[in-house]
N, C-alpha and C positions, 0 to 999 in steps of 0.2 A: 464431495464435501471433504474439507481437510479437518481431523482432526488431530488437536495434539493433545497428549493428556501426562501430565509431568514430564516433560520432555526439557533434557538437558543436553550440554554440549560444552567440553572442554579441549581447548585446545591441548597441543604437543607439550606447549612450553609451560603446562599445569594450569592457566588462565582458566578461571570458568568462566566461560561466556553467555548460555544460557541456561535458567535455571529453574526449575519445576513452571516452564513452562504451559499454559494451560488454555485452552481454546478453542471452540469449534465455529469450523468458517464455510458460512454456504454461500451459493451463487449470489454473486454483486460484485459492487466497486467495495472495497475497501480498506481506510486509512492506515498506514504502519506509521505509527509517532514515538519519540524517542531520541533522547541527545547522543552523541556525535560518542561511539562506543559502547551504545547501548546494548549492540548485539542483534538489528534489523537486520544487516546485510547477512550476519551466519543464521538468522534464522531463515531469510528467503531463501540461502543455499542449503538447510538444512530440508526445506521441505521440500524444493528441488531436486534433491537427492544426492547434491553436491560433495554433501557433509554428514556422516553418519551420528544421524540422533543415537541419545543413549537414553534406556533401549530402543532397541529398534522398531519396537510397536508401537513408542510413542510419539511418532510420529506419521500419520495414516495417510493416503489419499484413496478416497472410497473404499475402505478398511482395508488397502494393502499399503505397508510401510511403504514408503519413499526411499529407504536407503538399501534395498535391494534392486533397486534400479532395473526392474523388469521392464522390456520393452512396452511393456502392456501398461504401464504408468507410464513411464519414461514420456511417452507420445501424449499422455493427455495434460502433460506441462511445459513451460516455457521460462526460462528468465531472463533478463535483460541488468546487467550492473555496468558500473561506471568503467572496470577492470575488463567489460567482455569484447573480445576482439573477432571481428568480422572474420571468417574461415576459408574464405573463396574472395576470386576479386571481383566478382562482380555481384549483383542482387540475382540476376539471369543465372549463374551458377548454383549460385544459392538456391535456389528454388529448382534446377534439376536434380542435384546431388543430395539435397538434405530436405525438402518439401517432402519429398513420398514416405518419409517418416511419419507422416502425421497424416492420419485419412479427411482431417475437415478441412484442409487447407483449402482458400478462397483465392485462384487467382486473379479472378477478376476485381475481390475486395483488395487486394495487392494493386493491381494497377489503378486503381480509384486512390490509394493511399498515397502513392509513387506521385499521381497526375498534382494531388492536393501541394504535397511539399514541394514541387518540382522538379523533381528526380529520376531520372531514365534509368531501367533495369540493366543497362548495359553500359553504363559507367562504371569504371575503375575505382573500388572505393578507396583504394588508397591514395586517391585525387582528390577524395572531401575533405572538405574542413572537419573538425570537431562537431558543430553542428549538422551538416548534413549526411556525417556518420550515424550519428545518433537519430535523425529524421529515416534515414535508411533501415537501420535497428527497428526501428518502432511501426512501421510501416508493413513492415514480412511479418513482425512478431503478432501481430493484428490481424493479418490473414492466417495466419496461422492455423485461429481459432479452438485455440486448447480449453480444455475443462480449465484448465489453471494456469493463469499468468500473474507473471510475479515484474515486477516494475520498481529498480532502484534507481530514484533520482531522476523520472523518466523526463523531465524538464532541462535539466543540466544542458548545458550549451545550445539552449535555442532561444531563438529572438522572442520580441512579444510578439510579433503575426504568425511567428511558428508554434509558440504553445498556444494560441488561441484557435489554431487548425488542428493541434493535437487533440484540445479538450473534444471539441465538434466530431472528430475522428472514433472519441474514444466513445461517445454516446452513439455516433451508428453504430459502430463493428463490435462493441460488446452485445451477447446475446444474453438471457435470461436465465439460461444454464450455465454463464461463465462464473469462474471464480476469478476477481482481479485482485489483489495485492497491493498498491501503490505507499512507498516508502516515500519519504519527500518532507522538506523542510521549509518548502516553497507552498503552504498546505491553498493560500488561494488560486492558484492554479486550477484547480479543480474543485475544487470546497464543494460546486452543484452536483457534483457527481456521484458522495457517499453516501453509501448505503450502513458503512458503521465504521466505529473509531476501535483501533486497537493503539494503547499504548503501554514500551516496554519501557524500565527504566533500572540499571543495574543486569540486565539482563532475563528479567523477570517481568511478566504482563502484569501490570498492575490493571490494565483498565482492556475488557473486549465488551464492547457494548453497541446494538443499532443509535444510531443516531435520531431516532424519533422517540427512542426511550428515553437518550441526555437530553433532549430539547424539551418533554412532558416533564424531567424532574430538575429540572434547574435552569435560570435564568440570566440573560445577559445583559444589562441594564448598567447603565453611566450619567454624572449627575456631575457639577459643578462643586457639591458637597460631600464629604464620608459618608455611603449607603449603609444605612442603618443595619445590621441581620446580616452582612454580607459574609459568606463562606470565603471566600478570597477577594482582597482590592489590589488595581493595579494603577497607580498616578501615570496619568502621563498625559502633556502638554496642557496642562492646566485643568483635566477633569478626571474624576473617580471612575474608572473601570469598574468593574464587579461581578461578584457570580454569588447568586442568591435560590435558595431552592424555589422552584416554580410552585407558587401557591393559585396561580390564575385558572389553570383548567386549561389553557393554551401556550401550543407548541411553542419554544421559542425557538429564534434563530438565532445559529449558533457561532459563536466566536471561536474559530478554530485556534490561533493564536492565543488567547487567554486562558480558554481552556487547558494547553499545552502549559500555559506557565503555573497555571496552578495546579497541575498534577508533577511540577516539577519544585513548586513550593512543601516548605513545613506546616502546610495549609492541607495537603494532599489528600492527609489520610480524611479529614473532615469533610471533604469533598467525594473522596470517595464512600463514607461513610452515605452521604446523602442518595445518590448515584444509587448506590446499590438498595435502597430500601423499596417495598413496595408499597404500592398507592395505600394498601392498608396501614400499613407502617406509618406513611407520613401522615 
C-alpha cells in the first residue's frame, strides 16, 4: 500500500510543487487526473523514490518511505514517464542486466507482451519509432510485476490498435495485489479499468476516492434543456451536460471527462462538498 500523509515537494528553484498531499492507495488500477503542472509527474517520481518527499515519512510504501531508496522497495516499483530512456539496446539486455532486480518478473508474461505488440526482444531499440519504444516500455514494465507501478501518459505515441492491445494487456497482467498508478489525459483509454479517481490541482489532491463511491453519490445525466438541481452544467453541441447528486439508489456511470471539468470549475468545492458526505449526510 502507498501511503502519503502531508506530503510535500519543492523544487530547487523555490516552486512548491506538492503540497500537504494526502492519500492512501491499495492494490488496483488507479486514475492520476490534473492539469498540465499540476504536480502528477513529481508526485509519481516522488513515490518512486525519484524525488525526496518532505518529510520523508510522508511518503511510505508498506510503511517504508520511498526516498530511502532501499533495495527492498526499490524492487517492488516501477515507472515508466515520457522523459524515460531505454538503458540497454535491446529488451533481451534489458531483461539479463536489470530483470534480476525484481524477484516476480514474468518472462514469459514478457514474451506474450512482445508477441501482442509485435516486437522481438532482440531488436535495437534505438530502431523504433516513438511508438514502439513506448510499446517496448510497457511490455517489460508489465512483466515486471511490481507491488507498484506507476504509468505516465502510458498511451502517448500509440495507434488506436495499439492502445486497444495495451488496455487488454493491462486487465491480464495486472494481478490483485498490484498497485497501478495511471496519469493520463487521454482518461477513455482506459476508463473500464478504474478502480478509483485521484485528482490533484495546484499541487494538492483535492479528490482520492473509489470510483463506486462517485458513481452512488452523484450522477451524469444530459438533456436538451438546463438540468434543474445540477452541481455542475456543461453546453455542448446543443445539449446540457450535468452532474447532479445521485438521489436513485443506483450506480451511475461515470463521465470521466465532466467530472474532470468540474473539479477544475468554481463549481468544485460544491461538488466536492457532495462527493464527500455520507449516505447519512445526504
Amino acid at each position: 500500500m502507498i501511503t502519503l500523509q502531508n506530503l510535500n515537494y519543492r523544487y530547487k528553484s523555490g516552486l512548491q510543487a506538492l503540497h500537504n498531499v494526502n492519500a492512501e492507495i491499495t492494490p488496483g488500477i488507479h486514475l492520476l487526473l490534473g492539469e498540465n503542472g499540476a504536480g502528477k509527474t513529481t508526485l509519481l517520481h516522488t513515490i518512486a523514490g525519484l524525488r525526496t518527499a518532505t518529510p520523508a515519512s510522508s511518503c511510505l510504501i508498506d510503511g517504508t518511505p520511498s526516498a530511502l531508496r532501499l533495495p527492498s522497495v526499490q524492487q517492488k516499483g516501477f515507472v515508466i514517464t515520457d522523459e524515460m530512456a531505454f538503458p540497454f539496446p535491446t529488451i533481451r539486455d534489458m531483461v539479463r542486466l536489470h530483470a534480476c532486480f525484481y524477484p516476480n518478473f514474468n518472462k514469459d508474461m514478457l514474451a506474450a507482451n512482445l508477441q501482442s505488440f509485435g516486437i522481438s526482444d532482440s531488436d535495437p531499440i534505438d530502431s523504433f519509432s516513438l511508438g514502439n519504444r513506448k510499446k517496448a516500455y510497457l511490455a517489460y514494465a508489465l512483466a515486471l510485476q511490481t507491488e507498484v507501478l506507476l504509468l505516465d501518459e502510458p498511451a502517448n505515441g500509440l495507434d488506436i490498435s495499439a492502445k486497444r492491445t495495451l488496455l487488454q494487456m493491462l486487465s491480464q497482467c495486472v494481478a490483485e495485489n498490484q498497485t497501478v498508478i495511471i496519469s493520463t489525459h487521454t482518461v477513455w483509454d482506459f476508463e473500464s479499468l478504474f478502480d478509483s479517481v485521484m485528482m490533484l490541482r495546484q499541487g494538492t489532491m483535492i479528490l482520492s476516492m473509489p470510483v463506486w463511491t462517485i458513481s452512488e453519490r452523484i450522477s451524469f445525466v444530459s438533456d436538451t434543456f438546463p438540468i434543474e438541481g445540477a452541481i455542475y452544467t456543461e453546453p455542448l453541441l446543443g445539449r446540457f451536460h450535468a452532474i447532479v447528486p445521485n438521489t436513485s439508489g443506483q450506480p451511475s456511470d461515470l463521465n470521466y471527462t465532466l467530472l474532470y471539468s468540474a473539479l477544475q470549475s468554481p463549481k468544485a468545492q460544491d461538488l466536492l462538498n457532495v462527493l464527500n458526505q455520507t449516505p447519512q449526510q445526504q
